[in-house]
C-alpha positions in Angstrom: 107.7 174.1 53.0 111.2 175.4 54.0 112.9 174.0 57.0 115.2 176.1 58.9 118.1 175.5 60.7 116.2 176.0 64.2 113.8 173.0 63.2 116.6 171.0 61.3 118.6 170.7 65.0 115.2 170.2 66.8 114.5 166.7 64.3 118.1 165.5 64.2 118.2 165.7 68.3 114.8 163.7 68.2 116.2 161.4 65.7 119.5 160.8 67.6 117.4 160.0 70.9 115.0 157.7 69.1 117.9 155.5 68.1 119.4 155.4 71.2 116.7 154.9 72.7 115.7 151.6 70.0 118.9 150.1 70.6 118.7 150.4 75.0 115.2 148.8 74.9 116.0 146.5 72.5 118.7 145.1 74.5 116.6 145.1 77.8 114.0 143.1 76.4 116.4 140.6 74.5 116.8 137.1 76.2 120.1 136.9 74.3 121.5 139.2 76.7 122.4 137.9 80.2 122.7 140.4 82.7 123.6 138.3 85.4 126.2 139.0 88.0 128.7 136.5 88.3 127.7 136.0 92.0 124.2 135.7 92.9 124.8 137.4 96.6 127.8 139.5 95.7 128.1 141.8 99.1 127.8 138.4 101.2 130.6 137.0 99.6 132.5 140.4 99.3 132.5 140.2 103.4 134.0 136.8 103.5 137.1 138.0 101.1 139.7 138.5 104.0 139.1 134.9 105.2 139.6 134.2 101.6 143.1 136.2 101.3 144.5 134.5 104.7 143.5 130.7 103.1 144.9 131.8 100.0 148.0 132.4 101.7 148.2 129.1 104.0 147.5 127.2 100.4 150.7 129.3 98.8 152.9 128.8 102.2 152.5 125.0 102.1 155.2 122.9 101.9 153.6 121.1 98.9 151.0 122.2 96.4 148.6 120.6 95.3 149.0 119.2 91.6 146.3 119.3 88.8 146.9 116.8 85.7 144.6 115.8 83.1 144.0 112.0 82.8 142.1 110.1 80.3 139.6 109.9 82.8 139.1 113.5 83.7 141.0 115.8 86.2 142.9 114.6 88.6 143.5 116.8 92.0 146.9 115.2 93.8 146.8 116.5 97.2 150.0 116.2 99.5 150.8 112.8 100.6 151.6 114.2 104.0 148.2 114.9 104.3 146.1 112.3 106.5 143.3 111.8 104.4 140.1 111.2 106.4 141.4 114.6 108.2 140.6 116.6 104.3 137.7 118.2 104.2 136.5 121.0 101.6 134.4 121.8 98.7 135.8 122.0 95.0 134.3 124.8 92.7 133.8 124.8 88.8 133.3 127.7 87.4 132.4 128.3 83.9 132.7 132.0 82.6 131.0 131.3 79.6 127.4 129.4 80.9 126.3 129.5 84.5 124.8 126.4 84.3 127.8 124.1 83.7 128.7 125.6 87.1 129.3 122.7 89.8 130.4 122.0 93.1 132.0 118.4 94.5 132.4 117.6 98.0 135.7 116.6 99.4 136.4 113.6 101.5 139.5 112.1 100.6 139.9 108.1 100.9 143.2 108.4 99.1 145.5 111.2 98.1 144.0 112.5 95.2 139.9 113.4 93.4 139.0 112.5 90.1 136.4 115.1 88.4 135.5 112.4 85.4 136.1 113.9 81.8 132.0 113.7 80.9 131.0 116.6 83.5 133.8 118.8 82.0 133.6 120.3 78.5 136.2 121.7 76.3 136.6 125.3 77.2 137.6 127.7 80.4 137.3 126.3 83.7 137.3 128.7 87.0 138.3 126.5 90.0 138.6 127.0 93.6 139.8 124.1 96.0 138.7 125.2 99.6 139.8 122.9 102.4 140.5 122.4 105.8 143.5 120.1 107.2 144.5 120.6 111.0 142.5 123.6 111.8 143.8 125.7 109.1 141.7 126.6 105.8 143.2 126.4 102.6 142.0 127.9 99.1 143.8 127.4 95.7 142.6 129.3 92.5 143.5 128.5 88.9 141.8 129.1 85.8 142.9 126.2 83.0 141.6 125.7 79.3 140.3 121.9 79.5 140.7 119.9 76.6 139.0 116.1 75.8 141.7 115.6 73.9 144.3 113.5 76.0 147.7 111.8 75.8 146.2 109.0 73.6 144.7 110.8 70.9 147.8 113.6 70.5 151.3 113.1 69.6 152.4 115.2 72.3 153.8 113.9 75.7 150.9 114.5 78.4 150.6 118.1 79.8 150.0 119.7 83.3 147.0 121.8 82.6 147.2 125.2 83.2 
């Protein structure tokens, strides 16, 4: 049987399609492939981005910033010492790109001038984090990514670093 060049168009079109069409259901059905969004309600938090903007701004307008260093311990957050701690309230966010389920929030009530996120809830890796808080009516929000590393000033030869 001769093919012509009619039917020869006609198979590689249906051949084309079929492998397309393999590799989208394939990668539908696959658990492998996370199609979450980063946000579970995205549009609810896309409404509360110009509060967001305005406490990003008080945060950057401060007199003094607040500090991030890693510790044997973990992460340390140095808040302001002007700040009257029992008056600090907020919420710390971890955010991990890479696996939604390291994801973590910790409250924030100061007793002293700084928080300690302990080394074992962190892995090695990229960390997301927002700092939201509220001091004398005004909200605050600091964001920073940092690459968090286990390895500390006692097990490098190099002076301790700010992370960042």
């Amino acid at each position: 049987m001769k093919i012509n060049w009619g039917t020869g168009i006609i198979i590689a079109f249906a051949g084309f399609i079929s492998f397309i069409l393999f590799f989208v259901i394939r990668m539908s059905t696959d658990d492998r492939a996370n199609h979450d969004l980063v946000t579970e309600e995205y549009y609810k938090a896309e409404l509360n981005y110009q509060n967001e903007i305005n406490a990003e701004t008080n945060a950057r307008d401060a007199k003094n910033p607040i500090k991030m260093m890693k510790t044997p311990e973990g992460l340390v957050l140095e808040f302001p010492k002007e700040y009257k701690n029992d008056k600090v309230i907020g919420k710390v966010s971890l955010y991990r790109p890479s696996n939604k389920h390291l994801d973590f929030d910790v409250s924030l009530r100061l007793s002293n001038s700084h928080l300690l996120i302990p080394d074992k809830r962190l892995l090695d890796g990229r960390w997301d984090i927002k700092i939201y808080w509220e001091y004398a009516g005004k909200t605050y929000l600091h964001k920073e990514s940092i690459t968090y590393s286990k390895e500390g000033p006692d097990r490098r030869k190099s002076a301790p670093e700010l992370i960042k």
